[in-house]
N, C-alpha and C positions, 0 to 999 in steps of 0.2 A: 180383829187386828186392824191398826189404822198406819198412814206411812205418811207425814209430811216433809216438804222438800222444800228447800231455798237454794240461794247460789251456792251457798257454803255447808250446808248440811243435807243432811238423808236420816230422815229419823223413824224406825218402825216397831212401833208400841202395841204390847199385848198387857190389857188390864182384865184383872181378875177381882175377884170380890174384896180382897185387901191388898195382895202387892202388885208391883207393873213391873215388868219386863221391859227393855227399852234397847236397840240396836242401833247405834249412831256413826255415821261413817262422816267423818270431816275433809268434805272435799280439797281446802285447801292445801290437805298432804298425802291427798291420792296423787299417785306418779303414775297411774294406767296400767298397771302392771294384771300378768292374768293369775294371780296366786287365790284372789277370793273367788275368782270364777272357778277357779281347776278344784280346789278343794271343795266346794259346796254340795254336800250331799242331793241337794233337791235341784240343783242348777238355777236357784232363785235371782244370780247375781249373774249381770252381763257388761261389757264392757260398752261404753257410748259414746261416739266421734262428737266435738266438743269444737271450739273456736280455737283453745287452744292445745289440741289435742287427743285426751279420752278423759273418760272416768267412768265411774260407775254406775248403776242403777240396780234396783231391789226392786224383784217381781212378789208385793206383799201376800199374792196369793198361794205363793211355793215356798218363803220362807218360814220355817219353823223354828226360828232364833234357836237355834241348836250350841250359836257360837265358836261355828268350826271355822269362821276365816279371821274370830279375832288375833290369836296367838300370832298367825304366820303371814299378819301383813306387814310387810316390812318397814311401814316410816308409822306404826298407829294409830293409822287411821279409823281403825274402827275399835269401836269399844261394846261392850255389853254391860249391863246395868238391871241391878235387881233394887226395888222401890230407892232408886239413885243411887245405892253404891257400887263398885265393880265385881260381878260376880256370873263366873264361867262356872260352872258343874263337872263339866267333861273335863275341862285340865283341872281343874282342883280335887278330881276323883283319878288325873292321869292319863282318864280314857285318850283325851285329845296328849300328847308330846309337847314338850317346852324346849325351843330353842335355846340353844346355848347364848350363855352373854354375847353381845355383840362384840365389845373391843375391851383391852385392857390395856391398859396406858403405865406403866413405871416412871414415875415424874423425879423419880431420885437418883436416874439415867440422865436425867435430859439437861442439857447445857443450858444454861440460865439467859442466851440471847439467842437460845433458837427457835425459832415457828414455823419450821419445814412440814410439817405434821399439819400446820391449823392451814399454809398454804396450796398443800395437794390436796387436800381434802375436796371432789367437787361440789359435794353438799353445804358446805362451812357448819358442821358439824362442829367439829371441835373451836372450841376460843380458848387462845390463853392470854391472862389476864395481866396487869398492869405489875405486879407481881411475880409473874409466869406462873401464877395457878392453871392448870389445865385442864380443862371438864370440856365433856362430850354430850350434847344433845342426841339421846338413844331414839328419838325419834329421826331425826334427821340423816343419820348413819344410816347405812345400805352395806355394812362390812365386805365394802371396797379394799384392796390391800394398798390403795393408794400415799397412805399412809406409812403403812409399813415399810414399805419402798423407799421414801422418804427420810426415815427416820435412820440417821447413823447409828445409835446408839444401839439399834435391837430393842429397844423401850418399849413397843408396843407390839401387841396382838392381836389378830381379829380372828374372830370364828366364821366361819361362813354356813352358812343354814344349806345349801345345794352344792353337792358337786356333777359338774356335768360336760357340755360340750356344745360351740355354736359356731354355722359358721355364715354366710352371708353372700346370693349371689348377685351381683351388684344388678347383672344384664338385667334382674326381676324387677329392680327400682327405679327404673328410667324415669323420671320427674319428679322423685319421691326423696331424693339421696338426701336430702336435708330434712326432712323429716325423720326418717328415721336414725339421723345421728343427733337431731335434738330429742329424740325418744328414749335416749338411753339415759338415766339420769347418775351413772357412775362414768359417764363420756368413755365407754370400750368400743362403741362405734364411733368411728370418723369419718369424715368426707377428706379426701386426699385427689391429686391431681388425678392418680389409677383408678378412682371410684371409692365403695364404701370398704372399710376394712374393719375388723374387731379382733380388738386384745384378749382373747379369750382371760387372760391372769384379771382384767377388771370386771371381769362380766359377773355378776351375782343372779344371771338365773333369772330374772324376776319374770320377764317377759314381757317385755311395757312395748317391745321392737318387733313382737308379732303380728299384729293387728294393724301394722301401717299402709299394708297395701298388698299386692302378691298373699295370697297364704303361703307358698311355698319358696319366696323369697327368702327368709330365716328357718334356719334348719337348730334349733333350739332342741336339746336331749339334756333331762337331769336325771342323773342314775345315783345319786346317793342322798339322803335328807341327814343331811347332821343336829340328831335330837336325840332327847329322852323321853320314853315313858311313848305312852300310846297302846291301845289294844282294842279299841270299840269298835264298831262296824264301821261309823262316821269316818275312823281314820282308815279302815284296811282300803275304805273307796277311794277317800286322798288320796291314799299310796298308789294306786292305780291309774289313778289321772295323772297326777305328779309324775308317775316315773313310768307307766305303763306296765303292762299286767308280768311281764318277766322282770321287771325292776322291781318291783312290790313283792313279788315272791321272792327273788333275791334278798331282799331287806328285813323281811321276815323272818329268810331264813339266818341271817345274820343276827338278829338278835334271839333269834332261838337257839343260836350257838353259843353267845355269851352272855344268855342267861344260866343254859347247860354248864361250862366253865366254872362260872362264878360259884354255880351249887358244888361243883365239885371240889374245889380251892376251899370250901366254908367245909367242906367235911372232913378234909385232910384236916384243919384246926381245931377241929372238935376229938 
């Protein structure tokens, strides 16, 4: 296995006697978040202080391109690739879980001179167009409700991959307070006259505002993963980092509940 690197990319290649395997993480849409590091089976991926920030790094000796942090990176940055086309095993067998669509937009809602939607957004994810065609860059969305909020019509939805809880104690960031409100890249941390505050309603979880300083400065808890599908080893250890080992059994046990359900509902129609 070989791993090369530039400003903007992370590439680590496993070639076999006909096809290549290929892991590519495209730094200019890493936001430092700790979603590929929590989920990684082998702990091959670590987060790295940066000029402008963080990003990531791939230890080639511990990853086994398994493709457990493609799915749940949140802006795409990383892809997996079988002899160049796109190809996961584990989600396309299920093992790994597929997030829910990010946002849904009803554009036959929306007032033909409004752009509240393309203006809250702090990604600028959404444009609408010359038109008022309105398309969403799925990489760029963090299914922020910032939008939602925004929007009179009730037009749009967003799903959100985590539900959880954060909170922030400022006394821990004394020199840091602007870092880590430029950390957040749905802006739920702010810098205000009282210190740092967080909108828990914008927070998406990610954890890009852990790693700035204090560890115990951010008190970050995600207790629900909103997805389908999953069953393999790879994922029950996610669930364990993710949500920790009573939130993983919770979760478990929740869908072993409405799978139970489900079988039973199909038998009453039979």
């Amino acid at each position: 296995m070989s791993k090369k690197e530039s400003e903007s990319e992370i590439s680590v290649t496993q070639s076999f006697y006909v096809d290549r395997v290929v892991l590519t993480i495209d730094k200019t849409k890493c936001i430092g978040c700790d979603l590929c590091t929590s989920i990684c089976p082998k702990e091959a991926t670590t987060r790295a202080k940066t000029n402008g920030g963080f990003t990531v790094e791939v230890d080639v000796d511990k990853c086994v391109l398994c493709g457990a942090c493609v799915p749940f990176c949140p802006t795409s940055a990383i892809s997996l690739t079988l002899n160049g086309e796109p190809k996961n095993v584990l989600v396309e067998e299920q093992g790994l879980p597929t997030p829910m669509r990010k946002i849904e937009i009803d554009g036959s809602k929306c007032p033909s001179d409004c752009v509240k939607c393309a203006e809250a957004c702090p990604v600028e994810a959404i444009r609408i167009g010359e038109g008022h065609e309105i398309s969403v860059d799925m990489d760029k969305c963090l299914r922020c409700p910032w939008c939602v909020d925004a929007c009179d019509e009730q037009a749009i939805v967003v799903n959100p991959m985590f539900i959880g809880s954060i909170r922030i104690d400022s006394s821990k960031c004394k020199g840091k307070e602007e870092l880590y409100a430029q950390s957040c890249p749905t802006k739920a941390i702010k810098l205000t006259e009282r210190g740092l505050t967080v909108d828990p309603r914008y927070c998406v979880f990610c954890g890009a505002c852990t790693n700035m300083g204090a560890s115990d400065a951010v008190d970050l808890r995600r207790t629900r993963v909103i997805c389908s599908g999953g069953f393999s080893s790879v994922w029950s250890s996610a669930l364990k980092k993710l949500l920790g080992t009573k939130g993983a059994s919770r979760e478990h046990d929740n869908r072993a509940l409405k799978k139970l359900n489900a079988l039973v509902e199909e038998s009453r129609l039979k």
